[in-house]
PyMOL Python script that loads the backbone (N, CA, C, O; Angstrom):
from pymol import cmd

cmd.read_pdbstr("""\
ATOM      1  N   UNK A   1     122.471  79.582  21.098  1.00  0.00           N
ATOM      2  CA  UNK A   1     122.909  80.429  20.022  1.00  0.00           C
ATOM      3  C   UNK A   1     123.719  79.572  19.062  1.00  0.00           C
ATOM      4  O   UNK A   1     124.604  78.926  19.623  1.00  0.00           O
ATOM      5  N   UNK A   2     123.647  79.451  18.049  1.00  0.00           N
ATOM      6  CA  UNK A   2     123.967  78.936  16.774  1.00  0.00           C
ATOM      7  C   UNK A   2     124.770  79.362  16.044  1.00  0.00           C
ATOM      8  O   UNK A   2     124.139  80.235  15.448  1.00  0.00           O
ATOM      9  N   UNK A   3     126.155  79.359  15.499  1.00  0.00           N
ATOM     10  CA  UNK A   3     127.146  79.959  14.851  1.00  0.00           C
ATOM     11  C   UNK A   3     127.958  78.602  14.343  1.00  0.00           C
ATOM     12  O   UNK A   3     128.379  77.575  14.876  1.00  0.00           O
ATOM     13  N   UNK A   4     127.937  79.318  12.692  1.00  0.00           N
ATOM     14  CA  UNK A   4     128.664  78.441  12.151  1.00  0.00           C
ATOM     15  C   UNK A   4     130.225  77.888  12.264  1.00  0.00           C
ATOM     16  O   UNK A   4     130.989  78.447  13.051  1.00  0.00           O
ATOM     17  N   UNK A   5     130.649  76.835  11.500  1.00  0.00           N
ATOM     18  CA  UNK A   5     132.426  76.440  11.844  1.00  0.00           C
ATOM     19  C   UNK A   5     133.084  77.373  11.379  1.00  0.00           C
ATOM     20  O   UNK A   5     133.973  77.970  11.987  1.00  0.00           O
ATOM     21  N   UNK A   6     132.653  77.627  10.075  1.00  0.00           N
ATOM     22  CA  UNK A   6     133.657  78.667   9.528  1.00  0.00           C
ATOM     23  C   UNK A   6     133.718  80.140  10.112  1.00  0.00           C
ATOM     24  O   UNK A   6     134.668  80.919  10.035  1.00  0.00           O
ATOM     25  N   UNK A   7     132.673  80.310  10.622  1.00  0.00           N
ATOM     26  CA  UNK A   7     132.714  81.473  12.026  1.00  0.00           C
ATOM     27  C   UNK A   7     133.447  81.136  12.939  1.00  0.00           C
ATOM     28  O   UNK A   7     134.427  81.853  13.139  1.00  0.00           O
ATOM     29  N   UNK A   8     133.309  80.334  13.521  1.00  0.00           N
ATOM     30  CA  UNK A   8     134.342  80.124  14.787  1.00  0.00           C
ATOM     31  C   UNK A   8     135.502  79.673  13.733  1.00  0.00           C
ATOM     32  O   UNK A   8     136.325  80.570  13.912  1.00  0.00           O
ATOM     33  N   UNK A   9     135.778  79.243  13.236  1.00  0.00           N
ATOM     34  CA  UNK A   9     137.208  79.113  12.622  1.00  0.00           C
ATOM     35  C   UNK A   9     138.003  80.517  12.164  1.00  0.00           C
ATOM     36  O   UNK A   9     139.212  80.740  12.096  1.00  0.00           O
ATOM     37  N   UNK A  10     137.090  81.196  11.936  1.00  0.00           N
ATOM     38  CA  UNK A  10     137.386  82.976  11.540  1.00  0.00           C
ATOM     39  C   UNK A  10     137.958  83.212  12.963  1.00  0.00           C
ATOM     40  O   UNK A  10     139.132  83.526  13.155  1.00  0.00           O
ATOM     41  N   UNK A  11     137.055  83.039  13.931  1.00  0.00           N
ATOM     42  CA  UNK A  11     137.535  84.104  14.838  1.00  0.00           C
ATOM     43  C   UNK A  11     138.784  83.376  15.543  1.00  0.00           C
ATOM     44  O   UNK A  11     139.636  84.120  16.030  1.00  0.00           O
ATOM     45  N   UNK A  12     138.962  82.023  15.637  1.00  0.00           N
ATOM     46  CA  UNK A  12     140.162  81.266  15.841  1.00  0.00           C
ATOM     47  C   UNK A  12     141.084  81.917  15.635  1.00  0.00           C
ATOM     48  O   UNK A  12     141.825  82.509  16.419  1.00  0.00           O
ATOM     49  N   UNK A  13     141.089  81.835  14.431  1.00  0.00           N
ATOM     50  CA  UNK A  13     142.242  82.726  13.687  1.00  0.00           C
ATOM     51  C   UNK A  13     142.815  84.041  13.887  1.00  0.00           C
ATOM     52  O   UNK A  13     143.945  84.529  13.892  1.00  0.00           O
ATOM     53  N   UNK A  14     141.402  84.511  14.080  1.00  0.00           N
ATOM     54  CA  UNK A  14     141.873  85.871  14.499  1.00  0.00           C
ATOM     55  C   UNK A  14     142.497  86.451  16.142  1.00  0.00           C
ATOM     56  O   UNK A  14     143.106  87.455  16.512  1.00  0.00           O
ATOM     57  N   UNK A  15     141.986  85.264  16.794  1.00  0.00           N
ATOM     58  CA  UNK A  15     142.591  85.628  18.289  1.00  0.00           C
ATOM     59  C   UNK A  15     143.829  84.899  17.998  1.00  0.00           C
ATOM     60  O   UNK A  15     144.847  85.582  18.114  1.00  0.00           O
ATOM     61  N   UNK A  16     143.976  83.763  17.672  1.00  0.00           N
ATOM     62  CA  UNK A  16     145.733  83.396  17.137  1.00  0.00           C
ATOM     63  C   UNK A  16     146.417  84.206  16.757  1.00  0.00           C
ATOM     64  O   UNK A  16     147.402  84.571  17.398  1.00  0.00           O
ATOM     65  N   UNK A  17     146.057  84.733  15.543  1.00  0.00           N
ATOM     66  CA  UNK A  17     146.915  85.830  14.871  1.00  0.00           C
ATOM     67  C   UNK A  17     147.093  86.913  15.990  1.00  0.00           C
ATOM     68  O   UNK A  17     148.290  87.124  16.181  1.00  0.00           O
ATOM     69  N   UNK A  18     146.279  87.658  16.782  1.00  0.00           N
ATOM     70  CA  UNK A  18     146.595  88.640  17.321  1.00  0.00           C
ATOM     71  C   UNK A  18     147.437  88.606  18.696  1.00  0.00           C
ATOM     72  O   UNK A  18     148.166  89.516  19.093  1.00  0.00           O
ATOM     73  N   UNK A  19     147.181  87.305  19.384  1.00  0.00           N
ATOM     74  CA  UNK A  19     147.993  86.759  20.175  1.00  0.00           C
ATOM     75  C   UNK A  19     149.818  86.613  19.664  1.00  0.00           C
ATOM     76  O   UNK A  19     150.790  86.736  20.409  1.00  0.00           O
ATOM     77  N   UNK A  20     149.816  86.436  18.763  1.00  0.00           N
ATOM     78  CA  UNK A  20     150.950  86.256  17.884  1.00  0.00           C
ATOM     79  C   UNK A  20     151.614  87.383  17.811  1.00  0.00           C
ATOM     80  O   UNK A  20     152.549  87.790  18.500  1.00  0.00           O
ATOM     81  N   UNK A  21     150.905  87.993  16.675  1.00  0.00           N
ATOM     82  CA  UNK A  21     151.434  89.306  16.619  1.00  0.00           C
ATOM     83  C   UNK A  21     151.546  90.115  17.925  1.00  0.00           C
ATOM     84  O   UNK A  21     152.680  90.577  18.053  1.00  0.00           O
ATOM     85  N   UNK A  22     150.889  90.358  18.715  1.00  0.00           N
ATOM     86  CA  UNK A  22     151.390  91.235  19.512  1.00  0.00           C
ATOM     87  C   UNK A  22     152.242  90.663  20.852  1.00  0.00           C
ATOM     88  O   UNK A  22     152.335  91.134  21.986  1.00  0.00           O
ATOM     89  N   UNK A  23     152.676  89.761  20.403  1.00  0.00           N
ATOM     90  CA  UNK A  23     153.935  88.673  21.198  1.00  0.00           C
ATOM     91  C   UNK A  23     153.197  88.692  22.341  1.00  0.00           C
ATOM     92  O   UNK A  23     153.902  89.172  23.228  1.00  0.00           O
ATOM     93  N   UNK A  24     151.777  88.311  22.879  1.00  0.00           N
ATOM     94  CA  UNK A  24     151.033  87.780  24.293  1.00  0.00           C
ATOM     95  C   UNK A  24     151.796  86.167  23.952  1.00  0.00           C
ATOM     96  O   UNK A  24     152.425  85.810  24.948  1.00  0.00           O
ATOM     97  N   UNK A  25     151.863  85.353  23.038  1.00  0.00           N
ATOM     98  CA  UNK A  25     151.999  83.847  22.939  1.00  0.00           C
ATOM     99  C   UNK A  25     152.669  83.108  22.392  1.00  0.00           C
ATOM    100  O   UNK A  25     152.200  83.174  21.256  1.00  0.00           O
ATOM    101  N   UNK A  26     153.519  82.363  22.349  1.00  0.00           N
ATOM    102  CA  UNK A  26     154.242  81.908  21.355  1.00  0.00           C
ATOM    103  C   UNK A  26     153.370  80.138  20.972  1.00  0.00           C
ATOM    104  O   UNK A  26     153.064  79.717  22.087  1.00  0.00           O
ATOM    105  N   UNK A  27     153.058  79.405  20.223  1.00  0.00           N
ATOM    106  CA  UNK A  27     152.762  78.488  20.011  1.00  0.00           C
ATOM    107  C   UNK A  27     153.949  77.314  19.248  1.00  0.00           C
ATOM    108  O   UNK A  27     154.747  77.483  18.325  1.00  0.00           O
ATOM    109  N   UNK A  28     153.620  76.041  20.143  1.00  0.00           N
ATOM    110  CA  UNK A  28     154.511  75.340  19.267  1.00  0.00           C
ATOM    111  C   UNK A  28     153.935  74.433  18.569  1.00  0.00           C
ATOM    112  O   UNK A  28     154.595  73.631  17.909  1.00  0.00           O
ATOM    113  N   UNK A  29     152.030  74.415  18.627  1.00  0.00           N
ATOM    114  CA  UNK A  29     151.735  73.697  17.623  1.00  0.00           C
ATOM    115  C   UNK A  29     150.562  74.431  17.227  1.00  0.00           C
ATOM    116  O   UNK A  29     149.602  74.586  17.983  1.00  0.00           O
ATOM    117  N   UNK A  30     150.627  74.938  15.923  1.00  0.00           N
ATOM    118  CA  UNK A  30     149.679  75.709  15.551  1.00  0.00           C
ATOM    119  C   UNK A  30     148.340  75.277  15.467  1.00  0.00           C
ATOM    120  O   UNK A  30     147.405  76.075  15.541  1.00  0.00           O
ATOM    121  N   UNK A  31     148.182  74.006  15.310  1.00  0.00           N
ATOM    122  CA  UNK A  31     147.430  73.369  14.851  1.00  0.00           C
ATOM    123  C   UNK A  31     146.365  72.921  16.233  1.00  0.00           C
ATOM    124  O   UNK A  31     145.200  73.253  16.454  1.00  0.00           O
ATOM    125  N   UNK A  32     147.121  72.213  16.865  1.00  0.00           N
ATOM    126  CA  UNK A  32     146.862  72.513  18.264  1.00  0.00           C
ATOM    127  C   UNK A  32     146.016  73.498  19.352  1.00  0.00           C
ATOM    128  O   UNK A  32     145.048  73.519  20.112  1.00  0.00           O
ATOM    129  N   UNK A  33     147.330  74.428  18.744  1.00  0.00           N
ATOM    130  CA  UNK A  33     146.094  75.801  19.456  1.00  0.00           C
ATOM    131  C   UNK A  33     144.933  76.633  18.558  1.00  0.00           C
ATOM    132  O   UNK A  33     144.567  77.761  18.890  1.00  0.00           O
ATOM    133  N   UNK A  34     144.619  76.214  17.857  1.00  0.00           N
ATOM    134  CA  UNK A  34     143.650  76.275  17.030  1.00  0.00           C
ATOM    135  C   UNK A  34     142.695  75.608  17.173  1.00  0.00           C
ATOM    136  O   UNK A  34     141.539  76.013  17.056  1.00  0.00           O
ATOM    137  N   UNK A  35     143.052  74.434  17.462  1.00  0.00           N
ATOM    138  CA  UNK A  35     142.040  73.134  17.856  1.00  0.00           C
ATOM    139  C   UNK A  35     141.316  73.673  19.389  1.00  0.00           C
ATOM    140  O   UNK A  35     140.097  73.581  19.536  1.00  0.00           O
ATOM    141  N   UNK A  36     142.466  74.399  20.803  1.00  0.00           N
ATOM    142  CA  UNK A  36     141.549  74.551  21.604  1.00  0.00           C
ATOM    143  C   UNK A  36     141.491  75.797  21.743  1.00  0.00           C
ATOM    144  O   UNK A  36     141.447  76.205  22.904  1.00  0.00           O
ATOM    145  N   UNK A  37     141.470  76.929  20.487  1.00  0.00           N
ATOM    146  CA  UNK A  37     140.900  77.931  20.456  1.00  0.00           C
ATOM    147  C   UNK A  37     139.270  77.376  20.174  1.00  0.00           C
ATOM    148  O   UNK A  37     138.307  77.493  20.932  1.00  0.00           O
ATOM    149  N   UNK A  38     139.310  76.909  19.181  1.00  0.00           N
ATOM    150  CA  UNK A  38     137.947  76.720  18.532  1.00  0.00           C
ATOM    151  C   UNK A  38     137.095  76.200  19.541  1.00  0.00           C
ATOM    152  O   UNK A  38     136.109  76.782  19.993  1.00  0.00           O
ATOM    153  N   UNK A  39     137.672  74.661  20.003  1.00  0.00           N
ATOM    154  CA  UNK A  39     136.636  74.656  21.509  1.00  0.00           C
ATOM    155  C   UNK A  39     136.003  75.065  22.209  1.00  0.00           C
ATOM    156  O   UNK A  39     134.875  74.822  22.637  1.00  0.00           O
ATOM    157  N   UNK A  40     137.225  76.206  22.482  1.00  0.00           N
ATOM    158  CA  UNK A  40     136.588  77.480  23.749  1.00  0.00           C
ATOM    159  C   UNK A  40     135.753  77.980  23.354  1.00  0.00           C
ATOM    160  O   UNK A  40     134.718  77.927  24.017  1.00  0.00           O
ATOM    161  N   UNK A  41     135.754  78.672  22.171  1.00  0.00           N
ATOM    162  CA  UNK A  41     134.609  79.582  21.203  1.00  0.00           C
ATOM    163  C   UNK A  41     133.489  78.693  21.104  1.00  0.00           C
ATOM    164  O   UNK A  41     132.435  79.329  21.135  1.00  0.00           O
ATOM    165  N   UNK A  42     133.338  77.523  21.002  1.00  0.00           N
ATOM    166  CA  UNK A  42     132.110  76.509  20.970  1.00  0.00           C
ATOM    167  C   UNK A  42     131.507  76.378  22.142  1.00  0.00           C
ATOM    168  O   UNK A  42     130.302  76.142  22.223  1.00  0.00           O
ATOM    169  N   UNK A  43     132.437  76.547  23.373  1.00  0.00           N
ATOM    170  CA  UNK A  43     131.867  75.846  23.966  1.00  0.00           C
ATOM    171  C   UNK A  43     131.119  77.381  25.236  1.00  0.00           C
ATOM    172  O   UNK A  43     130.212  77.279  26.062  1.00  0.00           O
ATOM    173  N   UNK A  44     131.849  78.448  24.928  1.00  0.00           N
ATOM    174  CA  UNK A  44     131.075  79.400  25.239  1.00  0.00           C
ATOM    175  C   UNK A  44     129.910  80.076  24.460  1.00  0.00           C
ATOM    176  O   UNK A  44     129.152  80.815  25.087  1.00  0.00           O
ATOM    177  N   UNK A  45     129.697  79.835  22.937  1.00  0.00           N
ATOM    178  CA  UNK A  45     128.283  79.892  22.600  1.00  0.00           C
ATOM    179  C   UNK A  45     127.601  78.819  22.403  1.00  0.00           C
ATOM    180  O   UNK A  45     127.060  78.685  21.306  1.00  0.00           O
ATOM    181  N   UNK A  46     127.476  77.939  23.268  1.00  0.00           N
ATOM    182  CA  UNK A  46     126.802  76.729  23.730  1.00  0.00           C
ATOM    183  C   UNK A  46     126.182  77.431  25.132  1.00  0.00           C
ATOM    184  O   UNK A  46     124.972  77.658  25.145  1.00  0.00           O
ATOM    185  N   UNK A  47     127.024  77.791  26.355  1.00  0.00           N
ATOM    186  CA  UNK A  47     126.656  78.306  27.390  1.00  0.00           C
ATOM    187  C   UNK A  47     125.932  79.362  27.020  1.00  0.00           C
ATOM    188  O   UNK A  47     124.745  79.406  27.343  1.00  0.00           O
ATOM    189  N   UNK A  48     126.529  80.414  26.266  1.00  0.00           N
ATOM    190  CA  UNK A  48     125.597  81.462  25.946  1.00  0.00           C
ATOM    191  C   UNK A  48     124.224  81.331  25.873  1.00  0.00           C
ATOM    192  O   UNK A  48     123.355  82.016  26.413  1.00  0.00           O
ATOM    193  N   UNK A  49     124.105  80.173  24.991  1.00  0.00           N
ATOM    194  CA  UNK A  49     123.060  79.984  23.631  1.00  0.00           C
ATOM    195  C   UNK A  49     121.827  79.575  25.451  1.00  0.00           C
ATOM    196  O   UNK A  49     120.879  80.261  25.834  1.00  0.00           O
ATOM    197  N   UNK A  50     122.348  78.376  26.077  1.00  0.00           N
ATOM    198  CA  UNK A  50     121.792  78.475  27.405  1.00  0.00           C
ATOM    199  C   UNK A  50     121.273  79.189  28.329  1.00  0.00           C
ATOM    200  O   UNK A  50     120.208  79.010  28.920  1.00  0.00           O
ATOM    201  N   UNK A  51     122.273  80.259  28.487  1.00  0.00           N
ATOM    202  CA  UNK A  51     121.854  81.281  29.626  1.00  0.00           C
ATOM    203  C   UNK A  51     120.613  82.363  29.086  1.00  0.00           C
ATOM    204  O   UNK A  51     119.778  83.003  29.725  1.00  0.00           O
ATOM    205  N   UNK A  52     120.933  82.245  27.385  1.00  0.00           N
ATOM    206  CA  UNK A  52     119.694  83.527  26.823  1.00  0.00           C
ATOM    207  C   UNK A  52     118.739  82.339  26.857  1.00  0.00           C
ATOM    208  O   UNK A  52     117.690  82.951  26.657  1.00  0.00           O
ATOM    209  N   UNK A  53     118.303  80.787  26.998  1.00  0.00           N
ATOM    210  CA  UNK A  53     116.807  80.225  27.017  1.00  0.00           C
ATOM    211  C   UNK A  53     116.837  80.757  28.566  1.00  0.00           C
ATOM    212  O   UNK A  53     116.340  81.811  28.170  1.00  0.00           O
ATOM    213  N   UNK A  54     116.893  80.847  29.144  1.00  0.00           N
ATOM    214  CA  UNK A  54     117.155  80.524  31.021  1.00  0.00           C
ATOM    215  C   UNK A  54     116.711  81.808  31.124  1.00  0.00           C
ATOM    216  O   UNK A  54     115.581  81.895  31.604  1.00  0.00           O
ATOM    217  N   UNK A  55     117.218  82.787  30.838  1.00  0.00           N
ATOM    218  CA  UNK A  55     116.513  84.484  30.775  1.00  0.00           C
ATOM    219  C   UNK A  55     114.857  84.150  30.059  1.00  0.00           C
ATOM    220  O   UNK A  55     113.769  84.305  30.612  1.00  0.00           O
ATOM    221  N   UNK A  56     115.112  83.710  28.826  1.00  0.00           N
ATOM    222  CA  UNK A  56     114.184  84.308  28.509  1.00  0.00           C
ATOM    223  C   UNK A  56     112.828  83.620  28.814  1.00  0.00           C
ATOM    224  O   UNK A  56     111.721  83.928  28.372  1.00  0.00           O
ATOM    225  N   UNK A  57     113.202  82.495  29.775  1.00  0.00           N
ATOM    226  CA  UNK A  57     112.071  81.803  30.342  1.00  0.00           C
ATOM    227  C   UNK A  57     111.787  82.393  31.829  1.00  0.00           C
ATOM    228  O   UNK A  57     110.624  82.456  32.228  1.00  0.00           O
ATOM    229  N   UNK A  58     112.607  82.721  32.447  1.00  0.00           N
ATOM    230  CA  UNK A  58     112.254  83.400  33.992  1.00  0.00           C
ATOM    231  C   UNK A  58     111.612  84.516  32.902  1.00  0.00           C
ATOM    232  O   UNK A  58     110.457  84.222  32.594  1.00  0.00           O
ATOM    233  N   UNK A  59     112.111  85.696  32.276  1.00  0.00           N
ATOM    234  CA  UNK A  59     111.055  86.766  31.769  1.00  0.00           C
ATOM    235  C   UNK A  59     109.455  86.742  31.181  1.00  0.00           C
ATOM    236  O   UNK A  59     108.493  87.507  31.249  1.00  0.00           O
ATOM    237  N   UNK A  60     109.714  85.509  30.608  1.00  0.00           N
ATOM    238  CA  UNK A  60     108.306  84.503  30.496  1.00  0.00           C
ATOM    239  C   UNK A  60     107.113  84.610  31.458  1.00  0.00           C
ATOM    240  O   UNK A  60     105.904  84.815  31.345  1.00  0.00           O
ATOM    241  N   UNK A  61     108.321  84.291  32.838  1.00  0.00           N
ATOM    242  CA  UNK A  61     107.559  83.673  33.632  1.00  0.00           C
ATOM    243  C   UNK A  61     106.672  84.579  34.372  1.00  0.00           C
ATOM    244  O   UNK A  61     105.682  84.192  34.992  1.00  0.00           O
ATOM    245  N   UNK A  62     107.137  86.036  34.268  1.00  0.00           N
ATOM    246  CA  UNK A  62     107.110  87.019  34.949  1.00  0.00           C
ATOM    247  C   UNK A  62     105.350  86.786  35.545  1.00  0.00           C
ATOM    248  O   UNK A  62     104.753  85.803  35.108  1.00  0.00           O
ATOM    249  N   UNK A  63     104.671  87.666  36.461  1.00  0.00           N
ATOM    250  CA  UNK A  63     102.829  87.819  35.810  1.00  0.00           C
ATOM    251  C   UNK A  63     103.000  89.146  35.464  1.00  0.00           C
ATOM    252  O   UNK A  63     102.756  89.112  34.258  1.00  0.00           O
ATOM    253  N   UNK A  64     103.286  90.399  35.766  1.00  0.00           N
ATOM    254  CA  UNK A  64     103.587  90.994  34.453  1.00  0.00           C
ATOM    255  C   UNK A  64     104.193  90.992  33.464  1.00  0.00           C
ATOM    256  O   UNK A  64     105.304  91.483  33.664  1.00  0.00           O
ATOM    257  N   UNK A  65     103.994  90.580  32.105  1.00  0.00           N
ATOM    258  CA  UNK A  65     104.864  90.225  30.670  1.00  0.00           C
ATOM    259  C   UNK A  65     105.109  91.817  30.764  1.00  0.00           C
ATOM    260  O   UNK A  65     104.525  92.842  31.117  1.00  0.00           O
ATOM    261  N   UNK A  66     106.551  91.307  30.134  1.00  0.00           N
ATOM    262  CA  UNK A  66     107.238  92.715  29.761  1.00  0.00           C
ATOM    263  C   UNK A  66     107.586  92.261  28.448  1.00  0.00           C
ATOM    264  O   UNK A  66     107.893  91.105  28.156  1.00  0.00           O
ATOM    265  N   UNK A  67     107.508  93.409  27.545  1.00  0.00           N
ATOM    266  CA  UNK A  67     107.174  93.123  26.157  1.00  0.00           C
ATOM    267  C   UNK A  67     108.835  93.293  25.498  1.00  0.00           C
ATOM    268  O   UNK A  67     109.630  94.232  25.487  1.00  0.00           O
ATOM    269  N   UNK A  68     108.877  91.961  25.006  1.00  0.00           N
ATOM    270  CA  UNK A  68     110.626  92.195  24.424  1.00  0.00           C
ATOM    271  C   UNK A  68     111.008  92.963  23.268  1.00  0.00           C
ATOM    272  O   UNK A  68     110.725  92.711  22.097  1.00  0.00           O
ATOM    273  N   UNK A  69     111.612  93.829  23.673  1.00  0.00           N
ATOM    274  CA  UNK A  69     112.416  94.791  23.462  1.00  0.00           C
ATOM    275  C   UNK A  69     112.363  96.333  23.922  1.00  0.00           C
ATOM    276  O   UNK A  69     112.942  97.372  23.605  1.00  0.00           O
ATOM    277  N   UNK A  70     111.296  95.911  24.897  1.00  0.00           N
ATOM    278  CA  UNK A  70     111.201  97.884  26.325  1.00  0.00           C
ATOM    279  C   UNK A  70     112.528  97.526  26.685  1.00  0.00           C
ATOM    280  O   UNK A  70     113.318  96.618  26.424  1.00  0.00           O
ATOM    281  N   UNK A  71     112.489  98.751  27.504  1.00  0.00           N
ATOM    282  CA  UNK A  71     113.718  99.203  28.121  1.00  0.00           C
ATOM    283  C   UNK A  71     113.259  98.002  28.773  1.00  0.00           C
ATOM    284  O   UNK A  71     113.777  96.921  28.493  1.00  0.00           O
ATOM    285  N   UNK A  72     112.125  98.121  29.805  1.00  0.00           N
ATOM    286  CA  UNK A  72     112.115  97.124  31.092  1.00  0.00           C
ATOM    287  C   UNK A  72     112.425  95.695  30.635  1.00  0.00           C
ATOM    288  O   UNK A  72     112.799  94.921  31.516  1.00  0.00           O
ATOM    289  N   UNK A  73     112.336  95.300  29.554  1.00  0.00           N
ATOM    290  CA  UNK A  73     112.923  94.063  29.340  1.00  0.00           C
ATOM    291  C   UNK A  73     114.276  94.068  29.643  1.00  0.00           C
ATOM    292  O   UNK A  73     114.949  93.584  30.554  1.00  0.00           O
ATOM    293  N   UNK A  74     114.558  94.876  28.444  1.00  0.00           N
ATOM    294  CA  UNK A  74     116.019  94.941  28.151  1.00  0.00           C
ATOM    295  C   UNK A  74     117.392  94.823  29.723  1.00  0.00           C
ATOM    296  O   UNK A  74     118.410  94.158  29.911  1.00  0.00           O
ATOM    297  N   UNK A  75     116.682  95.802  30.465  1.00  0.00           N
ATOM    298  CA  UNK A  75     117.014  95.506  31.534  1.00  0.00           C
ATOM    299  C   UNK A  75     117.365  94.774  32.522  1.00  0.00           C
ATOM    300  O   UNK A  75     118.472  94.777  33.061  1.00  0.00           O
ATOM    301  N   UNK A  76     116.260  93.993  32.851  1.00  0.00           N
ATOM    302  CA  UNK A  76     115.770  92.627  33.442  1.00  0.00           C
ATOM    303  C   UNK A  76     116.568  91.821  32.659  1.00  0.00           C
ATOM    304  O   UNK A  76     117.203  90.958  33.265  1.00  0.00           O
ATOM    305  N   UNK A  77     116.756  91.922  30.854  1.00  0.00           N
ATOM    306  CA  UNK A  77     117.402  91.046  30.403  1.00  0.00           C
ATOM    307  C   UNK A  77     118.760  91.130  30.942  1.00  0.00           C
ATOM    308  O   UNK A  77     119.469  90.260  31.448  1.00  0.00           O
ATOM    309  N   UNK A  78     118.912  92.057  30.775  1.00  0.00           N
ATOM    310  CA  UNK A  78     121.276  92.211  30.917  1.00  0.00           C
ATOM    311  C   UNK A  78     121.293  91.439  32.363  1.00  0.00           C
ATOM    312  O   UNK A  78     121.961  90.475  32.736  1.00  0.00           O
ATOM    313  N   UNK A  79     119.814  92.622  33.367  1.00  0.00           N
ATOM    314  CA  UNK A  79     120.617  91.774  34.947  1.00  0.00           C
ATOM    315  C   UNK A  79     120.444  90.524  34.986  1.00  0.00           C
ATOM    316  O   UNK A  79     121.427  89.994  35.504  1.00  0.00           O
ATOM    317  N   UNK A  80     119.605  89.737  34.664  1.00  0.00           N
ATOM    318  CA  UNK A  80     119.314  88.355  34.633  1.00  0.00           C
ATOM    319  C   UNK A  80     120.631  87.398  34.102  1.00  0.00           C
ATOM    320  O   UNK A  80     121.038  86.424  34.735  1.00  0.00           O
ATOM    321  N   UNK A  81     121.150  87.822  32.948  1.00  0.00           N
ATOM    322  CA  UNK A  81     122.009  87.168  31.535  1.00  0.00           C
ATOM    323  C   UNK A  81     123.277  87.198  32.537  1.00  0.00           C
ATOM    324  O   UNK A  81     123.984  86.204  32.701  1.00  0.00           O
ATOM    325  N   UNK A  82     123.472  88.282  33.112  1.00  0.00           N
ATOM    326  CA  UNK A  82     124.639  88.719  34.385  1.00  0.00           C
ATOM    327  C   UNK A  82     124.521  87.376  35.545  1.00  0.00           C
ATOM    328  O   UNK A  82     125.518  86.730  35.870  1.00  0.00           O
ATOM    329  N   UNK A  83     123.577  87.184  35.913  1.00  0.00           N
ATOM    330  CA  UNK A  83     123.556  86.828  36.843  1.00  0.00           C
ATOM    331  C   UNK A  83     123.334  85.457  36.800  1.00  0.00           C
ATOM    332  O   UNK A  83     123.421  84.718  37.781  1.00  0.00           O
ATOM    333  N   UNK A  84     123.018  85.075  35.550  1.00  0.00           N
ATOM    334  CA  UNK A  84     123.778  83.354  34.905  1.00  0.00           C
ATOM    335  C   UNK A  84     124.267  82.860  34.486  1.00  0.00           C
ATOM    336  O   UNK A  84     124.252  81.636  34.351  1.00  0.00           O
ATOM    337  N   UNK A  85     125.181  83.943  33.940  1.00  0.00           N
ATOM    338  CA  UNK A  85     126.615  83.928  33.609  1.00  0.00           C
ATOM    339  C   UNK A  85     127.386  83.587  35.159  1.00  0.00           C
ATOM    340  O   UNK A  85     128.123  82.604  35.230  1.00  0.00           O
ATOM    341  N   UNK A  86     127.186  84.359  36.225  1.00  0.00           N
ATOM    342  CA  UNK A  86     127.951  84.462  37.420  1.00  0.00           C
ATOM    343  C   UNK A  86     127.489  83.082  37.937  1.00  0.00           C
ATOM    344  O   UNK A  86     128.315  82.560  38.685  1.00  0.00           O
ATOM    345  N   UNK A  87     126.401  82.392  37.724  1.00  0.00           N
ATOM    346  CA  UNK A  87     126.465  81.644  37.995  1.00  0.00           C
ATOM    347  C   UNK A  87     127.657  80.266  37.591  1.00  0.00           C
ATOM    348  O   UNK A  87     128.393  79.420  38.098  1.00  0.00           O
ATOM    349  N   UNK A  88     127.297  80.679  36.636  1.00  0.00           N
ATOM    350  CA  UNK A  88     128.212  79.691  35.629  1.00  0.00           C
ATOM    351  C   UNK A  88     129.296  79.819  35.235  1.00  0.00           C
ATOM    352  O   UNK A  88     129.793  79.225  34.279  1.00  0.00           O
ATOM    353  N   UNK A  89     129.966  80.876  36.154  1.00  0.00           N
ATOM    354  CA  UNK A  89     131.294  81.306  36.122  1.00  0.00           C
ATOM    355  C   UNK A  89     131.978  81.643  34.949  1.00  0.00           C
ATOM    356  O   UNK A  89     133.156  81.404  34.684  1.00  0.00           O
ATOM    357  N   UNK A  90     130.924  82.366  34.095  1.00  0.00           N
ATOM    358  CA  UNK A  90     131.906  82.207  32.530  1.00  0.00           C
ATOM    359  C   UNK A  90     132.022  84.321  32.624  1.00  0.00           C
ATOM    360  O   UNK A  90     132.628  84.945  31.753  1.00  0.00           O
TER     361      UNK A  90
END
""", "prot")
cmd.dss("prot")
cmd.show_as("cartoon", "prot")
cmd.util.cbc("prot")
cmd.orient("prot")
């Protein structure tokens, strides 16, 4: 999955700010935690971007094709996406 900087720099911001404001955090270098906000956000739609090829190749693989976007996909999709996520501990 593919998302731009200035997207993840948006949402940086926005979990900073709200961390802030609602006194969960105090930071002593803003700059800093910005730097490994943004990381995190990268580096979980990197995994993401992974676990949806990994689904959507076991669904591939199926010998009955299930046509994407039935329920029965959809399904198969969440439990699958679940269950490589759990793998991957995210």
């Amino acid at each position: 999955m593919s998302i731009s900087e200035d997207r993840i720099s948006h949402l940086a911001h926005c979990i900073y700010d709200r961390l802030w404001k609602d006194d969960l955090a105090d930071f002593a270098d803003e700059r800093r935690a910005l730097h490994c906000l943004k990381e995190g956000i990268t580096s979980f739609f990197a995994v993401a971007g992974e676990v949806d090829a990994a689904v959507r190749r076991k669904l591939a693989s199926y010998s009955q094709a299930k046509v994407p976007g039935s329920r029965d996909y959809e399904i198969l999709y969440q439990k699958f996406y679940q269950e490589e996520m759990a793998k991957r501990k995210w």
